[in-house]
Backbone bond lengths (Angstrom), bond angles and torsions (degrees), N, CA, C in turn:
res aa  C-N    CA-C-N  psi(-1)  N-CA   C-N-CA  omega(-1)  CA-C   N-CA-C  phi
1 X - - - 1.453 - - 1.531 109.10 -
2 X 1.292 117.10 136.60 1.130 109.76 174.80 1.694 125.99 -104.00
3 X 1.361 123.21 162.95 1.394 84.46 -172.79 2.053 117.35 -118.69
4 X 0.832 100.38 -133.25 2.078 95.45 -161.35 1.001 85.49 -93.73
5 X 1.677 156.83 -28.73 1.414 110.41 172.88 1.365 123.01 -92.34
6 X 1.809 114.34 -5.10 1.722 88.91 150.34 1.292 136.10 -101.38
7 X 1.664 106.68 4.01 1.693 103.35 148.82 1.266 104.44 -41.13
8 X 1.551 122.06 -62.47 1.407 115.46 -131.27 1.668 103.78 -76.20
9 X 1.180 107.11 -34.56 1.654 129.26 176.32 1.895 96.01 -43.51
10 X 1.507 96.64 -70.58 1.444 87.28 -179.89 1.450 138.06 -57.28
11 X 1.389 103.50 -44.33 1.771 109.34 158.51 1.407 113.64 -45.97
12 X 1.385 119.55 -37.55 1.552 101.09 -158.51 2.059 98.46 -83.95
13 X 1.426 99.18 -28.12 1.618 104.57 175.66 1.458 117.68 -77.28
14 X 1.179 127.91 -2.75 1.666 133.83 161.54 1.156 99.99 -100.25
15 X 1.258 148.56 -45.31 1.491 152.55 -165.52 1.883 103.06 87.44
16 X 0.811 103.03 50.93 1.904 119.72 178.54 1.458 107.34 -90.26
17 X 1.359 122.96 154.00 1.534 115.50 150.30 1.082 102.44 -112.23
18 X 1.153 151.03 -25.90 1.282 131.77 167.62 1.448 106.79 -147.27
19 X 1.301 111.14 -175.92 2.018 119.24 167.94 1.344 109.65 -142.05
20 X 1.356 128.11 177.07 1.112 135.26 -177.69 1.342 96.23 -179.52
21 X 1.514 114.71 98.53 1.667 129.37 -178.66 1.154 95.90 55.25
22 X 1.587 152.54 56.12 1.469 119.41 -176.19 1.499 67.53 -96.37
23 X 1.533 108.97 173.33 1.329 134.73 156.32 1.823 107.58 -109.48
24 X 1.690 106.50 170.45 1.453 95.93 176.39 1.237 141.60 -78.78
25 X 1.513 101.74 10.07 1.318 121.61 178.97 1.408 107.05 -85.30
26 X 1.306 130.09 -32.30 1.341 139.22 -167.39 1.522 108.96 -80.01
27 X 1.398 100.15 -8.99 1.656 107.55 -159.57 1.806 95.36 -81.19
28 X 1.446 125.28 124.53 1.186 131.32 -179.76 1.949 98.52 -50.91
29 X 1.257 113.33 115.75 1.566 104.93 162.20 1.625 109.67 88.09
30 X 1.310 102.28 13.46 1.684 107.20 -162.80 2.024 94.88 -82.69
31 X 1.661 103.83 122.39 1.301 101.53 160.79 1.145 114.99 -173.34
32 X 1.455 142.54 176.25 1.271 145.03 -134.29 1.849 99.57 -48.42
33 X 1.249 118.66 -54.49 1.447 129.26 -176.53 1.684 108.84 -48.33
34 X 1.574 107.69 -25.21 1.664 103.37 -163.80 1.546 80.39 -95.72
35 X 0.906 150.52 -40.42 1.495 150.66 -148.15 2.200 82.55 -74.70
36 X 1.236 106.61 -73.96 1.471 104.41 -179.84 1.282 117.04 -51.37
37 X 1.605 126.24 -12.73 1.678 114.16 -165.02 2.019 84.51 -97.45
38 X 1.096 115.99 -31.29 1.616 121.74 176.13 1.792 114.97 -56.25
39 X 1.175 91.13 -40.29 1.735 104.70 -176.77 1.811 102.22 -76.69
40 X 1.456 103.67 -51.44 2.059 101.55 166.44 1.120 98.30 -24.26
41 X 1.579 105.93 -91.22 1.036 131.55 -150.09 1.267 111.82 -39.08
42 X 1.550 121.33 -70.32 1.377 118.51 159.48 1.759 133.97 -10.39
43 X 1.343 100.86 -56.05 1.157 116.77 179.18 1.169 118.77 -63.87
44 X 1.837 110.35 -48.48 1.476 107.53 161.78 1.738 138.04 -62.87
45 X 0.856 107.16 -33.19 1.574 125.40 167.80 1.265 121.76 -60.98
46 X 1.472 109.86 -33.81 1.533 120.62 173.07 1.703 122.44 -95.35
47 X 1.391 108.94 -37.16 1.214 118.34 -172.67 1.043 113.63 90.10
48 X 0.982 114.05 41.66 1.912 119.91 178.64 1.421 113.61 -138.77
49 X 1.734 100.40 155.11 1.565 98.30 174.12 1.467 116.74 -131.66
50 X 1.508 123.38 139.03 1.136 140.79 -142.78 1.648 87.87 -118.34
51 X 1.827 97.28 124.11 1.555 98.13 175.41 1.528 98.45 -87.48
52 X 1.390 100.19 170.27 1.910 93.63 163.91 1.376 144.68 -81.41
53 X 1.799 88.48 14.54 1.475 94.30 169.23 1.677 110.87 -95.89
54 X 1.541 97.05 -20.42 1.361 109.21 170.28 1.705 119.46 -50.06
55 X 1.555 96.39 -40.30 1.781 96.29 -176.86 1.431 128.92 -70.17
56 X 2.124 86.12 -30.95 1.585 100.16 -166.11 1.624 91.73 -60.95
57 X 1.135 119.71 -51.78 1.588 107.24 -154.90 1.648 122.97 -76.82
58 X 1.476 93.80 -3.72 1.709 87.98 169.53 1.280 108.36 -83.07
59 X 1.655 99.64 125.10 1.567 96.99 161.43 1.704 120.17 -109.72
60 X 1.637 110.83 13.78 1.527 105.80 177.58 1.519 92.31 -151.88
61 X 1.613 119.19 176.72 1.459 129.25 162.03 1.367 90.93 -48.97
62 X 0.923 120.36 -101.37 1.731 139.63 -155.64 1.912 96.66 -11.23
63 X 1.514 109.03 -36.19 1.502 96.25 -171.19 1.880 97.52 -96.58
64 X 1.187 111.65 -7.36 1.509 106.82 161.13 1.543 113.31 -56.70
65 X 1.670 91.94 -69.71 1.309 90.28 -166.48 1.816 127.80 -58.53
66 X 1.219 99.23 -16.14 1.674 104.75 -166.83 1.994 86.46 -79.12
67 X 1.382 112.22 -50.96 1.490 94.69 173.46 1.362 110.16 -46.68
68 X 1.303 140.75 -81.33 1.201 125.89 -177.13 1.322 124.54 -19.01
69 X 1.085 122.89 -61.87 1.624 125.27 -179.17 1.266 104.21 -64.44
70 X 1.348 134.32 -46.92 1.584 120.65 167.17 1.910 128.82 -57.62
71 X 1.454 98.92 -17.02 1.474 106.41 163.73 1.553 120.99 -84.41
72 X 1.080 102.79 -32.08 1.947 113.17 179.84 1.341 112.79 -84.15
73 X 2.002 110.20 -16.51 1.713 106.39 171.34 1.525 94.04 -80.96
74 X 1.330 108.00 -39.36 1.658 86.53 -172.36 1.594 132.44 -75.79
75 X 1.206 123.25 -10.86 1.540 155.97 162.87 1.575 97.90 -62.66
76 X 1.784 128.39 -34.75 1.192 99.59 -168.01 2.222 104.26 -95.23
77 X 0.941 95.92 -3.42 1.501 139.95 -163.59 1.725 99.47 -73.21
C-alpha cells in the first residue's frame, strides 16, 4: 500500500485529481517523459535518489514505495 504523500507527489506530477486503478496507459499524455517527471518528483518530495537500476526494476507503486522507505531507513541510519 502506498501512502498519501506519494499519492499526492504523483497526482501533483501528472496533473491528476485523483485515480482509481488507472494504469499508465490511461493516463491522458502518459509517456516516457511523464514516467521520468513522476520519478523527479518523487525524488524531490522525498529526498532521495533513485539510481537507474533502481527504476528499471520497479514494475508497480508498491515497489516504489517500499524503495522509498528503504532509502529514508537508510538516510536516518
Amino acid at each position: 500500500m502506498i501512502t498519501a504523500e506519494l499519492k499526492a507527489a504523483i497526482l501533483a506530477a501528472i496533473h491528476l485529481d485523483d485515480w482509481d486503478n488507472t494504469l499508465a496507459s490511461q493516463v491522458p499524455g502518459w509517456d516516457s517523459l511523464s514516467h521520468v517527471t513522476v520519478i523527479a518528483a518523487v525524488e524531490e518530495r522525498f529526498g532521495v535518489r533513485f539510481g537507474i537500476r533502481d527504476v528499471l526494476a520497479m514494475k508497480n507503486l508498491g515497489d516504489l514505495q517500499r524503495l522509498i522507505n528503504s532509502k529514508l531507513q537508510a538516510k536516518e541510519q
